[in-house]
SEVOMAR-503038 format. One line per field, with one value per residue (C-alpha): x, y, z; chain; residue number from 1. Coordinates in steps of 0.001 Angstrom, whole numbers, plus 500000, padded with zeros to 6 digits. Example, Ala and Ser with C-alpha at 12.3 -4.5 7.8 and 13.67 -1.06 7.14 Angstrom:
REM residues 2
px: [512300|513670]
py: [495500|498940]
pz: [507800|507140]
chain: [A|A]
n: [1|2]
***
This chain:
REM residues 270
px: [484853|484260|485680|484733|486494|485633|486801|487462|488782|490811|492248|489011|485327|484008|483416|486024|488215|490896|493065|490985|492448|490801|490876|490465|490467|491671|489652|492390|496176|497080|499975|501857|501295|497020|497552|499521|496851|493941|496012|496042|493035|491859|494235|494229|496891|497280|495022|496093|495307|494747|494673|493617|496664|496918|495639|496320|496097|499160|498972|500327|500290|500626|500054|499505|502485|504840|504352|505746|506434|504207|501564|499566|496329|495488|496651|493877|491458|492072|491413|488406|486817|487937|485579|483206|482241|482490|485334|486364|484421|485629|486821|489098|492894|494511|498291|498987|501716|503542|507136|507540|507173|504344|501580|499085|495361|492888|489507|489579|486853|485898|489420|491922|495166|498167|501127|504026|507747|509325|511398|514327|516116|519266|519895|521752|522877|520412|519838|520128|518024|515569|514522|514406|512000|510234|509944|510499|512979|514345|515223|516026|516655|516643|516948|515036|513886|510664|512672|513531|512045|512048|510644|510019|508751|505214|502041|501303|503905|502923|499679|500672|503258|503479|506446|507625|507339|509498|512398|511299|511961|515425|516663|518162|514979|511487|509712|509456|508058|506944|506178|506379|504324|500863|499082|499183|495588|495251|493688|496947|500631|502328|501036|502989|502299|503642|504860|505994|506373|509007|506488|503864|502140|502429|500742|499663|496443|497417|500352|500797|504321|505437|503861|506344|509125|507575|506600|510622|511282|508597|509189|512885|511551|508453|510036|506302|505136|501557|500696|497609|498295|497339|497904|497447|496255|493461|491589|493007|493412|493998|496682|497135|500269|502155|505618|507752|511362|511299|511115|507471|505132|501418|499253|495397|492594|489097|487657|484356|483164|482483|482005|481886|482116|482744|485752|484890|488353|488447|488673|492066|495274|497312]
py: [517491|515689|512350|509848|509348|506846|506280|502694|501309|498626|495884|495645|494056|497007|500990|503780|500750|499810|501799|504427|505273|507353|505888|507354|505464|507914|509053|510421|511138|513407|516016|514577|518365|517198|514152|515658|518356|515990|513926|517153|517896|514211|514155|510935|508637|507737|508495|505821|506851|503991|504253|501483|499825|496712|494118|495782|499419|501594|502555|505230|506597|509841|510764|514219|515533|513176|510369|506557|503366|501272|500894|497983|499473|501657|498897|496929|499634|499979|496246|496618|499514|498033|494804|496622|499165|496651|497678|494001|490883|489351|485833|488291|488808|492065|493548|496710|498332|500330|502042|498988|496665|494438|493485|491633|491379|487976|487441|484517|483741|487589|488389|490063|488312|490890|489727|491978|492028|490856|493772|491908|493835|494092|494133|497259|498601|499655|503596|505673|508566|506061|505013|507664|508779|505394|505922|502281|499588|498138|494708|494693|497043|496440|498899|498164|500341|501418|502334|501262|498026|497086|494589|495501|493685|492821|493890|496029|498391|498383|499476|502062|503582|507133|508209|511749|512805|515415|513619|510938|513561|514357|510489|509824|508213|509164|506139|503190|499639|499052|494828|492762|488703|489262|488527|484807|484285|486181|484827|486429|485489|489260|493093|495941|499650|502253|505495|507466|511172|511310|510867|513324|510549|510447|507427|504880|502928|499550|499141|496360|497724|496911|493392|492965|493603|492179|488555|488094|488961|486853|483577|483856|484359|481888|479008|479332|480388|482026|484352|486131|489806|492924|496334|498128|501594|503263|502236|498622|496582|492606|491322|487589|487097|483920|484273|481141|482598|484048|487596|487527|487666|487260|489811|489551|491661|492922|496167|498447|501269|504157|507446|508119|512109|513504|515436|518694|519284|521848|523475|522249|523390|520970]
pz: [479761|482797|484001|486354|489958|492507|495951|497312|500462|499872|502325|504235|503431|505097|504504|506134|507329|505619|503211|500816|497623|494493|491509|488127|484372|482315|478616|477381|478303|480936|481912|485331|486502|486017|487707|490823|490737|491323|493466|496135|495380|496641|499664|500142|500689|497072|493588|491021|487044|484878|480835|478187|476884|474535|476982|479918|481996|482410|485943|487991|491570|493196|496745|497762|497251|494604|492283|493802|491955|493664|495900|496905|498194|495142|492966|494990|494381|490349|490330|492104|489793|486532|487392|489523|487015|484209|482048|482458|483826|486942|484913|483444|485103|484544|483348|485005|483639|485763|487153|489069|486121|484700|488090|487669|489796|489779|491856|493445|496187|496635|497306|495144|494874|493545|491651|493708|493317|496456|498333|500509|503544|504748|508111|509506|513012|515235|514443|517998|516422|514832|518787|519707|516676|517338|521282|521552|521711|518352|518434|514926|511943|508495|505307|501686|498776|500387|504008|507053|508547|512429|514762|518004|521316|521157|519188|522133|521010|517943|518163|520839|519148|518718|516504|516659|513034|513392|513964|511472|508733|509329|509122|505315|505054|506648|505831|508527|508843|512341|512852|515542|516098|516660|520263|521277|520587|517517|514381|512526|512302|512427|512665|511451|510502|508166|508302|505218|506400|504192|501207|503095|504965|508062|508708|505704|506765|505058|502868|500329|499790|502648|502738|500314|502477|505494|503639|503289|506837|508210|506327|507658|510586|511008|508212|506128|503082|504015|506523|507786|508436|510291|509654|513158|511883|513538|510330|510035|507639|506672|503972|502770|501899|500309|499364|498619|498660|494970|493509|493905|496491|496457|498547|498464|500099|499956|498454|498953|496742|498819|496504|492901|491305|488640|487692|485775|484480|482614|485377|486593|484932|483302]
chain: [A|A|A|A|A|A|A|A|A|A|A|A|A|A|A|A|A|A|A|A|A|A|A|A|A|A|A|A|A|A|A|A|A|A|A|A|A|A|A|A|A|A|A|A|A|A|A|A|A|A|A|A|A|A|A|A|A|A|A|A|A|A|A|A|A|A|A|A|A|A|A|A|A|A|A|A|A|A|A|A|A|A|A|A|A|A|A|A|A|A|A|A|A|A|A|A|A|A|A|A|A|A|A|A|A|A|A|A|A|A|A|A|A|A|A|A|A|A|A|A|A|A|A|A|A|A|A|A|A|A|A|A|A|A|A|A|A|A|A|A|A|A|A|A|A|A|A|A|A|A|A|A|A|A|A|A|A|A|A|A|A|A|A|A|A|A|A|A|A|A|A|A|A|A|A|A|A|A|A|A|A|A|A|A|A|A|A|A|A|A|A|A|A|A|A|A|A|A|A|A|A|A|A|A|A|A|A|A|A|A|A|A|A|A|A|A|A|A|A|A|A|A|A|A|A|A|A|A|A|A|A|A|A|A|A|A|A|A|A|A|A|A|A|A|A|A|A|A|A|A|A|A|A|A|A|A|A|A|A|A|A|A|A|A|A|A|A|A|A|A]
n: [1|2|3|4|5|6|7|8|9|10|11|12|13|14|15|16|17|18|19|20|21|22|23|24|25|26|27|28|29|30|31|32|33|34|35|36|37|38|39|40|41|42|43|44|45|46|47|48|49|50|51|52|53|54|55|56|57|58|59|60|61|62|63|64|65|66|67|68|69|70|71|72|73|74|75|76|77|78|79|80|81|82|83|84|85|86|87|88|89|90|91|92|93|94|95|96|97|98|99|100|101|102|103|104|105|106|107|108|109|110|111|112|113|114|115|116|117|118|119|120|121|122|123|124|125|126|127|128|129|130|131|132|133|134|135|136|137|138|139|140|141|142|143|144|145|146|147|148|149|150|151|152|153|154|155|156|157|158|159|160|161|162|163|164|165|166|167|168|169|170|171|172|173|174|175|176|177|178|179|180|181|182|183|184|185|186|187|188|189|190|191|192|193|194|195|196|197|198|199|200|201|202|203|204|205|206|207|208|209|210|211|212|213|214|215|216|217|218|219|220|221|222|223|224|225|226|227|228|229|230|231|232|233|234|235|236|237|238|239|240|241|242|243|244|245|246|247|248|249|250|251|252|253|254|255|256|257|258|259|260|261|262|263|264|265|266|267|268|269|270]
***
């Protein structure tokens, strides 16, 4: 039996930038041990595996090493294929169903707008050994469900940065949010970028995750509702995000197929 797999890069309007993901739409039910198999095999940030249910897909993610709850960029991506590839037409909204609870994806103007729950921090003291895993300055630090979330200086620093991942992985939590304003002159209102080396990625191209978190921060921060945003990786990436205070946040991007294959797997042990 062989089943379809295509790779997209999501957040971006353009191939290898942005954040790729594989995505597979499942024939029939698979083992978790199948899923994590192929999701090695890939080694890409995250494979999502979609399968038909009553007017929606259940939806799940696994990165190379673990399954997660959620993930923006391969949720992105499964929107993408399931109107690309015409399992749905683009008038057509969709219900994921997932570990993170019911999400839901619409086209409007070329752009994918995601229905994500909002993730809140807490601010916390500043964390010696997280500077000096960070190499920078903190001027603040805040702790949510996905990790650790600090602003620092300027977006200089952000895109500079060079955390030592060693260290990252022996804090309670290796997964960081690094944001700060964007430049002066910049078409966007804040950068950031992610790094999940406790999750066996060192560095997450763009996140929608963490948008999630970051969309609280910054309209505490700024006092607005929509914001333009940058994710600094070498690839790069661009998030819309519009959060209005509620549980909810809205994050929309842009997607490109770049690869589809086949899967011959009956040759992978499940």
């Amino acid at each position: 039996m062989k089943q379809m797999i295509i790779q997209v890069d999501a957040f971006t309007a353009q191939p290898f930038k942005g954040n790729p993901a594989a995505v597979c739409v499942l024939k029939t039910t698979q083992s978790d041990q199948w899923m994590q198999s192929i999701a090695t095999e890939m080694n890409l940030s995250e494979t999502a595996f979609l399968i038909k249910q009553d007017d929606g897909y259940n939806l799940r993610w696994f990165t190379p090493t673990t399954e997660v709850s959620l993930c923006g960029h391969a949720t992105l991506a499964s929107a993408h294929v399931l109107w690309a590839e015409g399992y749905l037409s683009t008038g057509q909204s969709i219900n994921f169903y997932t570990k993170s609870g019911l999400l839901t994806a619409s086209l409007k103007n070329d752009w994918i707008e995601l229905n994500f729950p909002a993730n809140v921090s807490q601010e916390i003291p500043i964390s010696i050994k997280l500077q000096e895993a960070l190499g920078v300055y903190l001027k603040t630090v805040l702790y949510n469900s996905l990790g650790y979330l600090v602003e620092v200086k300027n977006a200089e620093q952000v895109r500079q940065l060079q955390p030592n991942f060693s260290l990252l992985k022996k804090l309670p939590i290796g997964n960081v949010i690094v944001t700060s304003l964007a430049d002066d002159l910049s078409e966007y209102d804040f950068i950031s970028r992610f790094f999940a080396p406790g999750v066996g990625i060192d560095e997450d191209p763009v996140t929608g995750s963490a948008h999630c978190c970051l969309a609280p921060y910054w309209r505490d921060r700024l006092k607005k509702d929509e914001f333009l945003a940058y994710q600094a990786s070498s690839r790069g990436g661009v998030v819309k995000v519009n959060y209005n205070g509620g549980d909810r946040v809205f994050l929309s991007g842009q997607a490109v197929t770049v690869m589809r294959g086949e899967l011959i797997t009956d040759q992978v042990s499940g």
